[in-house]
N, CA, C and O atoms as a GROMACS GRO file, in nm:
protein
  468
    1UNK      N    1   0.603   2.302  -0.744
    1UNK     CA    2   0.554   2.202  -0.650
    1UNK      C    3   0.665   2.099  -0.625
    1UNK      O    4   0.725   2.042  -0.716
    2UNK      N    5   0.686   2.080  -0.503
    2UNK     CA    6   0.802   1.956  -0.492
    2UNK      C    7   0.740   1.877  -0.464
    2UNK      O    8   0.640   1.880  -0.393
    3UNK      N    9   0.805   1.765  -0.530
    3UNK     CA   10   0.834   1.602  -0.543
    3UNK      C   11   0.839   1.532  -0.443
    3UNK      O   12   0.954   1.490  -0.436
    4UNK      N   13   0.767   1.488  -0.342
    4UNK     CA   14   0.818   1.317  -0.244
    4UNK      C   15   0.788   1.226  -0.305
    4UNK      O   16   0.704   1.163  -0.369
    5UNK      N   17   0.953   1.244  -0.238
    5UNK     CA   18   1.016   1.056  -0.275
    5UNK      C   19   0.944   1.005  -0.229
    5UNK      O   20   0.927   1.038  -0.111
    6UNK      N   21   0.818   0.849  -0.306
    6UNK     CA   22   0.793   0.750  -0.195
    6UNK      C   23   0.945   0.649  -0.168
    6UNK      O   24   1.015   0.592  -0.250
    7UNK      N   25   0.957   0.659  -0.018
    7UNK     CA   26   1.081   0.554   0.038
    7UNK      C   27   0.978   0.448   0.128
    7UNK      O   28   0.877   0.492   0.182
    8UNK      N   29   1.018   0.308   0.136
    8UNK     CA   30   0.925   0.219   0.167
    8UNK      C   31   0.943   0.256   0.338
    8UNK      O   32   0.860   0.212   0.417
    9UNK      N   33   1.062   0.342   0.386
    9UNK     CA   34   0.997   0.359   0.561
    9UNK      C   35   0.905   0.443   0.566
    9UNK      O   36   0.847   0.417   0.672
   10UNK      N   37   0.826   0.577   0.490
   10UNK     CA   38   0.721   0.665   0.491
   10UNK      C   39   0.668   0.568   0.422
   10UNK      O   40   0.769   0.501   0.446
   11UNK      N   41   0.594   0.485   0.349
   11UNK     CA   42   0.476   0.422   0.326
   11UNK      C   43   0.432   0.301   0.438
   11UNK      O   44   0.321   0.250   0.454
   12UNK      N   45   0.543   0.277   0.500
   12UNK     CA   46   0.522   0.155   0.638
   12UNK      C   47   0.462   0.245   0.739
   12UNK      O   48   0.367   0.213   0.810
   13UNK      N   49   0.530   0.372   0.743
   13UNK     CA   50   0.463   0.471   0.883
   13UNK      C   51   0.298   0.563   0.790
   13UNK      O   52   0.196   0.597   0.849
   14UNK      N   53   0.311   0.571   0.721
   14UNK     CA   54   0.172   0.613   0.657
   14UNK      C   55   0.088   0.488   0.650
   14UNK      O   56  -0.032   0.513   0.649
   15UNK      N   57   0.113   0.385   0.647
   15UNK     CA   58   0.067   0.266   0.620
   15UNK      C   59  -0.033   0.185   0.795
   15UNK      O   60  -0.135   0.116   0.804
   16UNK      N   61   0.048   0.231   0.882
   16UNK     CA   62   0.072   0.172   1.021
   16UNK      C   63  -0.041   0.333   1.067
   16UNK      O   64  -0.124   0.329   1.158
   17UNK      N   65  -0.026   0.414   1.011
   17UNK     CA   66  -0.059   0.573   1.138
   17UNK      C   67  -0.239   0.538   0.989
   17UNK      O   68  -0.338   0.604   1.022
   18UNK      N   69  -0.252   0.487   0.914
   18UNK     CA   70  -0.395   0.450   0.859
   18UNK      C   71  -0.478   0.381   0.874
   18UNK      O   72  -0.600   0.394   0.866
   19UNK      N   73  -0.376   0.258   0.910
   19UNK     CA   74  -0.497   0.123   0.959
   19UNK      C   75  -0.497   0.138   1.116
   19UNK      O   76  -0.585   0.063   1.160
   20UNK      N   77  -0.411   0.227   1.253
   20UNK     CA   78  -0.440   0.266   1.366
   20UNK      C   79  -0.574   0.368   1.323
   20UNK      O   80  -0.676   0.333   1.383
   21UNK      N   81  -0.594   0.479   1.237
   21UNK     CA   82  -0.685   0.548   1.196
   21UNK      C   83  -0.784   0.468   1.162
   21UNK      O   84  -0.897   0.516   1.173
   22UNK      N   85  -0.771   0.352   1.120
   22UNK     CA   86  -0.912   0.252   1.095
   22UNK      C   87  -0.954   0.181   1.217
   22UNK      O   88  -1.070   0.176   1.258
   23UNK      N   89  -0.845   0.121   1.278
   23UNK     CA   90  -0.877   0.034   1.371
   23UNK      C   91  -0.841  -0.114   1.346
   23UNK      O   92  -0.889  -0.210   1.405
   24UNK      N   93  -0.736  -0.118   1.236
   24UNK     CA   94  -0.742  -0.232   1.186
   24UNK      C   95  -0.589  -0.296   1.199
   24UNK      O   96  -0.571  -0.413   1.167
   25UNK      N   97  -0.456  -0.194   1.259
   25UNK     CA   98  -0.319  -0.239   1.286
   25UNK      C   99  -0.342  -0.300   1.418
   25UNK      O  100  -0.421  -0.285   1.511
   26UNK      N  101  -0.213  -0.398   1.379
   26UNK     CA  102  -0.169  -0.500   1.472
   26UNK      C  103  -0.029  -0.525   1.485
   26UNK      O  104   0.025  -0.598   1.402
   27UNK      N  105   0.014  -0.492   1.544
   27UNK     CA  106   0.171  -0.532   1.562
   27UNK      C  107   0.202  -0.682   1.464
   27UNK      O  108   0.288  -0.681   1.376
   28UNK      N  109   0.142  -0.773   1.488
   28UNK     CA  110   0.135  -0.894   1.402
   28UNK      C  111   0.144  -0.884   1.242
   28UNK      O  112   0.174  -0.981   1.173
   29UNK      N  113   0.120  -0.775   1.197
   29UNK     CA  114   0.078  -0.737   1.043
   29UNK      C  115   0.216  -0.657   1.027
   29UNK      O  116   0.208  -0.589   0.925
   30UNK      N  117   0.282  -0.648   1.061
   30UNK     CA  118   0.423  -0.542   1.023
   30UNK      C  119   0.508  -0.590   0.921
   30UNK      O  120   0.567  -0.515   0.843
   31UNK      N  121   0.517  -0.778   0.920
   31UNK     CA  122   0.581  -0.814   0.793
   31UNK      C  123   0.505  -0.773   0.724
   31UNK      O  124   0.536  -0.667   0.669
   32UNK      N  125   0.363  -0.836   0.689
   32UNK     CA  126   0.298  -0.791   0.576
   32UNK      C  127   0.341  -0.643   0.522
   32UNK      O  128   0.407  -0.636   0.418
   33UNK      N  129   0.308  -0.543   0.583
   33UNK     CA  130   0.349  -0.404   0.589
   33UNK      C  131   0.465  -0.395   0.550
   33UNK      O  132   0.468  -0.346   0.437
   34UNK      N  133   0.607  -0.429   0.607
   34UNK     CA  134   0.730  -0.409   0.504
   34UNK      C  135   0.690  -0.481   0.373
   34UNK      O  136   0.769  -0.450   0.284
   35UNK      N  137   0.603  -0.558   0.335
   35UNK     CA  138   0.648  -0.646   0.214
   35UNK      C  139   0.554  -0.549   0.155
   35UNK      O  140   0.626  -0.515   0.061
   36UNK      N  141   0.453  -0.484   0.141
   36UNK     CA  142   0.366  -0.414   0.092
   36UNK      C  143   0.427  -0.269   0.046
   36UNK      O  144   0.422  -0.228  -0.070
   37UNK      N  145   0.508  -0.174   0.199
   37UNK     CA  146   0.550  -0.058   0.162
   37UNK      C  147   0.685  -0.091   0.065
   37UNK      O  148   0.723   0.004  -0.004
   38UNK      N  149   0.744  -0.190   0.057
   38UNK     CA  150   0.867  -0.224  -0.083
   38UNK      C  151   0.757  -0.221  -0.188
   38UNK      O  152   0.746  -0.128  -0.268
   39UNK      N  153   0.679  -0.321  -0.186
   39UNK     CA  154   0.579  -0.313  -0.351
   39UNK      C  155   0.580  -0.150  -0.400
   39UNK      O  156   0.654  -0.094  -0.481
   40UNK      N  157   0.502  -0.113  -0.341
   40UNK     CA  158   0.467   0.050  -0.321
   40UNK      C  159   0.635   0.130  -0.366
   40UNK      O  160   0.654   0.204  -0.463
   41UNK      N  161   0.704   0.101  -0.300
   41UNK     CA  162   0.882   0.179  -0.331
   41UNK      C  163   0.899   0.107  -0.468
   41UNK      O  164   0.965   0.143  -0.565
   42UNK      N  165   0.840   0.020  -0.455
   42UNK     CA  166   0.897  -0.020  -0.628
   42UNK      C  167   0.822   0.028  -0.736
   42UNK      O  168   0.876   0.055  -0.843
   43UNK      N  169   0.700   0.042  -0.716
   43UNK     CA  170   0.596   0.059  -0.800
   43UNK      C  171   0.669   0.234  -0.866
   43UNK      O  172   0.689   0.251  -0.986
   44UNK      N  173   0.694   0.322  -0.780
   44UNK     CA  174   0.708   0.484  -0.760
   44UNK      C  175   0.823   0.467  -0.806
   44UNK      O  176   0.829   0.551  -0.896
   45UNK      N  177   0.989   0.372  -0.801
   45UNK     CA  178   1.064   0.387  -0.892
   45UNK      C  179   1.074   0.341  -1.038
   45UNK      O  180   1.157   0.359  -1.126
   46UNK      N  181   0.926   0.254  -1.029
   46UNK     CA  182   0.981   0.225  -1.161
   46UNK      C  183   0.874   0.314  -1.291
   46UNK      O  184   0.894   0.325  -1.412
   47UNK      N  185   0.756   0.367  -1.203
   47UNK     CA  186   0.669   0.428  -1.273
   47UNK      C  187   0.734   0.556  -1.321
   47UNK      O  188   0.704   0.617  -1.424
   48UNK      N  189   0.842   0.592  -1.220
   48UNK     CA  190   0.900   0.706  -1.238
   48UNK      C  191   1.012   0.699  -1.365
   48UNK      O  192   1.030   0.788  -1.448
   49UNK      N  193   1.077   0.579  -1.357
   49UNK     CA  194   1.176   0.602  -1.496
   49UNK      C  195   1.053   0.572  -1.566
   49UNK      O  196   1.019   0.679  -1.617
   50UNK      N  197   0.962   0.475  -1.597
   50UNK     CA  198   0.837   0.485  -1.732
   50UNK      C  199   0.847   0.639  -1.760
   50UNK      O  200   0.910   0.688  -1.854
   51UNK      N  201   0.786   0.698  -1.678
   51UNK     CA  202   0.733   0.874  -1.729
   51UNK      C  203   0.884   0.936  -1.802
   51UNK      O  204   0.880   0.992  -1.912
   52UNK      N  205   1.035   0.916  -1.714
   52UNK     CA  206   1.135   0.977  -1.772
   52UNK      C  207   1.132   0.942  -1.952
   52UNK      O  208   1.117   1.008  -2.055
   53UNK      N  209   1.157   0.802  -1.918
   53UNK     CA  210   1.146   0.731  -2.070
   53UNK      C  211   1.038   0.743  -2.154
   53UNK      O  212   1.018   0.661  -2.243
   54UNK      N  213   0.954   0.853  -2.132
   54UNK     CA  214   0.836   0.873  -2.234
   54UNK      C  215   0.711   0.804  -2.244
   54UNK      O  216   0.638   0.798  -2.343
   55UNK      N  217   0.688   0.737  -2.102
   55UNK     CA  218   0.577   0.645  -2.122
   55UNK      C  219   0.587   0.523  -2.257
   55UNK      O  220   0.479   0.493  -2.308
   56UNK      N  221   0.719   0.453  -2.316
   56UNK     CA  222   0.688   0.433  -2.383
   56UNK      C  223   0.634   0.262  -2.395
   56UNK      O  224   0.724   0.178  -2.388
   57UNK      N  225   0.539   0.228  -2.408
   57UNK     CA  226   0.488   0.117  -2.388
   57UNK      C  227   0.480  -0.004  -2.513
   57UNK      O  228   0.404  -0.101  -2.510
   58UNK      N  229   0.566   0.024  -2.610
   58UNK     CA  230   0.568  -0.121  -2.639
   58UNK      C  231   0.745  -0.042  -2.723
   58UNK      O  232   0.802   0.066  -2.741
   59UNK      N  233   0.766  -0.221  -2.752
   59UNK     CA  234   0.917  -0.242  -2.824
   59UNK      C  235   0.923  -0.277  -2.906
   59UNK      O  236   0.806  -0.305  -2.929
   60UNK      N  237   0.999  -0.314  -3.018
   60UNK     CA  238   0.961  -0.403  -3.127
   60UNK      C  239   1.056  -0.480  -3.077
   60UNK      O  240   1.153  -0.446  -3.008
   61UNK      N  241   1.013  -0.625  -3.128
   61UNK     CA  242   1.103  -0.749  -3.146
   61UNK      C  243   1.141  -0.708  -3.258
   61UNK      O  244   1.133  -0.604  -3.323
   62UNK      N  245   1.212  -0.874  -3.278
   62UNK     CA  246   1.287  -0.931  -3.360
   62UNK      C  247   1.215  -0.921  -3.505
   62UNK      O  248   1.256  -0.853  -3.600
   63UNK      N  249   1.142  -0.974  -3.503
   63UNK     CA  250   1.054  -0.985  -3.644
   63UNK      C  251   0.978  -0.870  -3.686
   63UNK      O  252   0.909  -0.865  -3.787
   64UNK      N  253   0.998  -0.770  -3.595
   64UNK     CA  254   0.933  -0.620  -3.651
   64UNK      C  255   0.822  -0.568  -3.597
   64UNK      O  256   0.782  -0.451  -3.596
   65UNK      N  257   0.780  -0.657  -3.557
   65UNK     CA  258   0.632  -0.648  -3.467
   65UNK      C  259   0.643  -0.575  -3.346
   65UNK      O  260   0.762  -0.554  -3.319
   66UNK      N  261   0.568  -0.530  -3.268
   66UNK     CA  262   0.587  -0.515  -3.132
   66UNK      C  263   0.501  -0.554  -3.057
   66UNK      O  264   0.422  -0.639  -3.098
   67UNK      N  265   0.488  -0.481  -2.872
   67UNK     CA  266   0.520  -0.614  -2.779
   67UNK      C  267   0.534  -0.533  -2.662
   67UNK      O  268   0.646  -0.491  -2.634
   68UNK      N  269   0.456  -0.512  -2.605
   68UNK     CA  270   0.462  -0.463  -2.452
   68UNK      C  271   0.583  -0.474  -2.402
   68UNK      O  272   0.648  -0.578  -2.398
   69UNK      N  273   0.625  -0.343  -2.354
   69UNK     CA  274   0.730  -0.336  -2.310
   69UNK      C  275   0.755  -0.380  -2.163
   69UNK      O  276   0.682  -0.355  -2.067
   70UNK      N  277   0.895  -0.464  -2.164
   70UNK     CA  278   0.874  -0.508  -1.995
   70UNK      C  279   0.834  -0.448  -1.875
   70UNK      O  280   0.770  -0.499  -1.784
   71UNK      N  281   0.881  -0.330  -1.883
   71UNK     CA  282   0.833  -0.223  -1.770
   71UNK      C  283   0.695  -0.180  -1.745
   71UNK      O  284   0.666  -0.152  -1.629
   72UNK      N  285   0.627  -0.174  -1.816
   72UNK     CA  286   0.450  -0.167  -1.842
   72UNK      C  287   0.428  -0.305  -1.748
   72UNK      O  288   0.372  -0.311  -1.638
   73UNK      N  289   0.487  -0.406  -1.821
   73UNK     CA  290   0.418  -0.512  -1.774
   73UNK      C  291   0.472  -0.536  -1.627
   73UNK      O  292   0.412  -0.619  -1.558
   74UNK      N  293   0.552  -0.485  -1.588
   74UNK     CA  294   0.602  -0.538  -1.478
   74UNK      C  295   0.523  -0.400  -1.330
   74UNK      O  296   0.503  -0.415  -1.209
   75UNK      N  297   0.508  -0.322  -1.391
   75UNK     CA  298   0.396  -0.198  -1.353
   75UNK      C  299   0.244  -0.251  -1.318
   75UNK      O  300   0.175  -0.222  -1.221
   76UNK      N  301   0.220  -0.326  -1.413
   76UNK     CA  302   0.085  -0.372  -1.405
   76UNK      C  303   0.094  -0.475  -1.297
   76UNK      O  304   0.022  -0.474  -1.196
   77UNK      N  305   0.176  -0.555  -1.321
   77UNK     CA  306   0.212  -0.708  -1.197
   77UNK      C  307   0.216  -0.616  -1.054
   77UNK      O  308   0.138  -0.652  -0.966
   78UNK      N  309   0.297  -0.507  -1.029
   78UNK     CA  310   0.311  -0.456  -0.895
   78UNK      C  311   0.196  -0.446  -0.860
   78UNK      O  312   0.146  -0.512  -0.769
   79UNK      N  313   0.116  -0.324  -0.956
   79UNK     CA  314  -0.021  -0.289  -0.950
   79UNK      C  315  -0.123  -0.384  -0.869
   79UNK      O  316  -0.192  -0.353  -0.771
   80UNK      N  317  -0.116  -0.491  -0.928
   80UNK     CA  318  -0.193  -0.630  -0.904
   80UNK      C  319  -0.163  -0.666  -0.754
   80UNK      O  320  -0.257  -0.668  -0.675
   81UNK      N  321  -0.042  -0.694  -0.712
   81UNK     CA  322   0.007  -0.714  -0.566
   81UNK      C  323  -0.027  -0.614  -0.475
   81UNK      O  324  -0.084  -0.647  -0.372
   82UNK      N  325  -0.003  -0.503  -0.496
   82UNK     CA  326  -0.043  -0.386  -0.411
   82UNK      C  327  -0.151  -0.411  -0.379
   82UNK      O  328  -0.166  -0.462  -0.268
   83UNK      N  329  -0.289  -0.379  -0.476
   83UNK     CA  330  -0.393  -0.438  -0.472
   83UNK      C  331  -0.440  -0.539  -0.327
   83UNK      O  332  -0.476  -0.519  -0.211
   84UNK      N  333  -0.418  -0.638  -0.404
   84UNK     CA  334  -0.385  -0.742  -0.333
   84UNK      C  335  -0.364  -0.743  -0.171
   84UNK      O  336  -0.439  -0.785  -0.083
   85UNK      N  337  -0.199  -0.664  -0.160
   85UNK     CA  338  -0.168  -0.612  -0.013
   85UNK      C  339  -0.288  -0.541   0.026
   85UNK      O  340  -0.334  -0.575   0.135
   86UNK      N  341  -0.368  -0.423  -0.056
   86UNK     CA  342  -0.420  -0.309   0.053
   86UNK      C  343  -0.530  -0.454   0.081
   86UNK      O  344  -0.540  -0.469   0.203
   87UNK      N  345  -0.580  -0.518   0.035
   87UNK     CA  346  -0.736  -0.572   0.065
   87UNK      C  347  -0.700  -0.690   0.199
   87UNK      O  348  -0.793  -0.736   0.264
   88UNK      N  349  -0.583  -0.722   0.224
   88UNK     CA  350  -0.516  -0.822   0.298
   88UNK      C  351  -0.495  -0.687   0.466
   88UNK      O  352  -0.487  -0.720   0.584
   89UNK      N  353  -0.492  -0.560   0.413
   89UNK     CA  354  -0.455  -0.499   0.499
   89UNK      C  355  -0.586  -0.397   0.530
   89UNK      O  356  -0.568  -0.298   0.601
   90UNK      N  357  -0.686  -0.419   0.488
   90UNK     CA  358  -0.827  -0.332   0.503
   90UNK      C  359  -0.779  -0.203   0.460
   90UNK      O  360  -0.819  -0.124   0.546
   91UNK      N  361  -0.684  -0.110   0.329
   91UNK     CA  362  -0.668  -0.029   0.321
   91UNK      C  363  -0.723   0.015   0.208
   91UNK      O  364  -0.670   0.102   0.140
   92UNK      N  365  -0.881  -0.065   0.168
   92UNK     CA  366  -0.943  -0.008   0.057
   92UNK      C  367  -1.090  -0.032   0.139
   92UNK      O  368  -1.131  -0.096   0.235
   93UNK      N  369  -1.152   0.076   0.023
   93UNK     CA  370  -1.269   0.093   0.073
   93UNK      C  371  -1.367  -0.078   0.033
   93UNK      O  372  -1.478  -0.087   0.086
   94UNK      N  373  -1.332  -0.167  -0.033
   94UNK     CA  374  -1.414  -0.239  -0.052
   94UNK      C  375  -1.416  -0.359   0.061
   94UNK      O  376  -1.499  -0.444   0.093
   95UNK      N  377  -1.293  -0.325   0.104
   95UNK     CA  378  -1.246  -0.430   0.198
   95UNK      C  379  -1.275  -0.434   0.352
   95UNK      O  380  -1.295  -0.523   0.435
   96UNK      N  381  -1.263  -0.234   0.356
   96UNK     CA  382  -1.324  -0.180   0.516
   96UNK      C  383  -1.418  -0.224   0.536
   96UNK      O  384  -1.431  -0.304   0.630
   97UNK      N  385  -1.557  -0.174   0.423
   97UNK     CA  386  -1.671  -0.242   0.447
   97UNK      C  387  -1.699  -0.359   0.500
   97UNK      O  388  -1.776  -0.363   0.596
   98UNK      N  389  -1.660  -0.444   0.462
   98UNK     CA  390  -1.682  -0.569   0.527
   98UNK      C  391  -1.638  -0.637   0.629
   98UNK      O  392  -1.685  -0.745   0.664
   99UNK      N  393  -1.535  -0.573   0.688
   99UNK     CA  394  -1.495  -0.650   0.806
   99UNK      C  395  -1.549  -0.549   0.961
   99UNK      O  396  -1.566  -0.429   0.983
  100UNK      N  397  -1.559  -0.641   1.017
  100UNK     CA  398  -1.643  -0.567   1.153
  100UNK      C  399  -1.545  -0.557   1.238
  100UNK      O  400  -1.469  -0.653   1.252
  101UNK      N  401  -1.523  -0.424   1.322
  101UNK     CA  402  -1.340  -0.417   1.393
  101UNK      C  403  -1.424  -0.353   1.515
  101UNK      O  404  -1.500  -0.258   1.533
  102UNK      N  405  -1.339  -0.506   1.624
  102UNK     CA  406  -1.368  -0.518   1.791
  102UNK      C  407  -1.303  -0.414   1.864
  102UNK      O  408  -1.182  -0.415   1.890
  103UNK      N  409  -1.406  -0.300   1.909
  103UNK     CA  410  -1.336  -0.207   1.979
  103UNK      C  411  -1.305  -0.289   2.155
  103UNK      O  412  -1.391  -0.334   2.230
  104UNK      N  413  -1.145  -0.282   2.177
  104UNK     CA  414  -1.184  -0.330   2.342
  104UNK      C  415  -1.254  -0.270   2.406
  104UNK      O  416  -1.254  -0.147   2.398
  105UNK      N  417  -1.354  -0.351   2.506
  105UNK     CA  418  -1.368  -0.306   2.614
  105UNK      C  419  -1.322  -0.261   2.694
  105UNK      O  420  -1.208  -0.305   2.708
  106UNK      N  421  -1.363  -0.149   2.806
  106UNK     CA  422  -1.340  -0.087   2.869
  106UNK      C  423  -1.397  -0.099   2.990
  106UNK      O  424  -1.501  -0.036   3.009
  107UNK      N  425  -1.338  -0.187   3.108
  107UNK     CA  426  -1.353  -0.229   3.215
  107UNK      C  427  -1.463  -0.099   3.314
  107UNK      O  428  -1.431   0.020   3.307
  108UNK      N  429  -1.577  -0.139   3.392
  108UNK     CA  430  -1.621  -0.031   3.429
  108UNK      C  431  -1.544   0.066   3.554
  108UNK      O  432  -1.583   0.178   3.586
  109UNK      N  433  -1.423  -0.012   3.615
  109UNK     CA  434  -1.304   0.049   3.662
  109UNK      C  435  -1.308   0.142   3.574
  109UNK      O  436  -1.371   0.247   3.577
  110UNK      N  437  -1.208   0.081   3.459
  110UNK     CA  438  -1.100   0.164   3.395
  110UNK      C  439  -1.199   0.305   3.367
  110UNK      O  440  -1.152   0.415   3.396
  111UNK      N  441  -1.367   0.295   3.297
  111UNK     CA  442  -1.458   0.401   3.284
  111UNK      C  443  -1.462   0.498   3.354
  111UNK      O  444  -1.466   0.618   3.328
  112UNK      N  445  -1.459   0.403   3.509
  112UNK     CA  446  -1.503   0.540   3.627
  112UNK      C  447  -1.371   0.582   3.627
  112UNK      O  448  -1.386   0.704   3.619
  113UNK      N  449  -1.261   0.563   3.630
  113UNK     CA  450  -1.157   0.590   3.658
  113UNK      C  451  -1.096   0.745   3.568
  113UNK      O  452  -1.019   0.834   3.604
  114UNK      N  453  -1.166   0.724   3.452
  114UNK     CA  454  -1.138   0.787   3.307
  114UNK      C  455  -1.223   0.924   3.341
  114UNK      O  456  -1.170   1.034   3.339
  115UNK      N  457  -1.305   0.911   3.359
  115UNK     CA  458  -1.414   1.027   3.405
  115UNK      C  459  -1.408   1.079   3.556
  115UNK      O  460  -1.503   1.137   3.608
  116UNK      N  461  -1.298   1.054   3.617
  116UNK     CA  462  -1.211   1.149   3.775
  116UNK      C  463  -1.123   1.267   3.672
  116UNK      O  464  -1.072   1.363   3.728
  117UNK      N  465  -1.114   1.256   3.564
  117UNK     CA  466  -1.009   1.383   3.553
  117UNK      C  467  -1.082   1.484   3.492
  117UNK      O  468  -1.030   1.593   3.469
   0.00000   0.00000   0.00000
């Protein structure tokens, strides 16, 4: 089975061709969207060295003890933002639900016009 790379320009165009599939893109939302598909590119490189490195989730300090390893924790923080992004961007189901999305109208011109071909 091969591997895709997530790269943050396929999660901006998967990102943009989902919420047109919802009804919910806006040209206006595209920063959001780059700042979201980087979260996402970061999340996939860094989850990816975790798995190389053995999943290994804690370190020991100094005193012998151990201690969540930074990368876990910094996994979980992305986690949290992403989050965050999809519900800012209606790309979860808890979030679709609730918002009500204005289909334009369609002028009764433009109707009759649509139904000549």
């Amino acid at each position: 089975m091969a591997v895709t790379k997530v790269t943050k320009a396929a999660v901006k165009r998967t990102t943009i061709r989902d919420m047109k599939s919802l009804g919910t893109y806006k040209k206006e939302y595209d920063r959001i969207i780059e700042i979201y598909a980087e979260l996402v590119e970061q999340y996939a490189i860094l989850n990816e060295r975790f798995a190389s490195e053995g999943y290994q989730y804690e370190v020991s300090t100094a005193d012998g003890s151990t201690k969540k390893a930074p990368i876990v924790a910094t996994l979980e923080s992305l986690r949290k933002d992403i989050l965050a992004y999809t519900d800012r961007l209606c790309l979860n189901p808890k979030t679709i639900d609730g918002i009500k999305i204005e289909k334009k109208k369609t002028s009764a011109l433009a109707a009759a016009l649509s139904g000549l071909e």
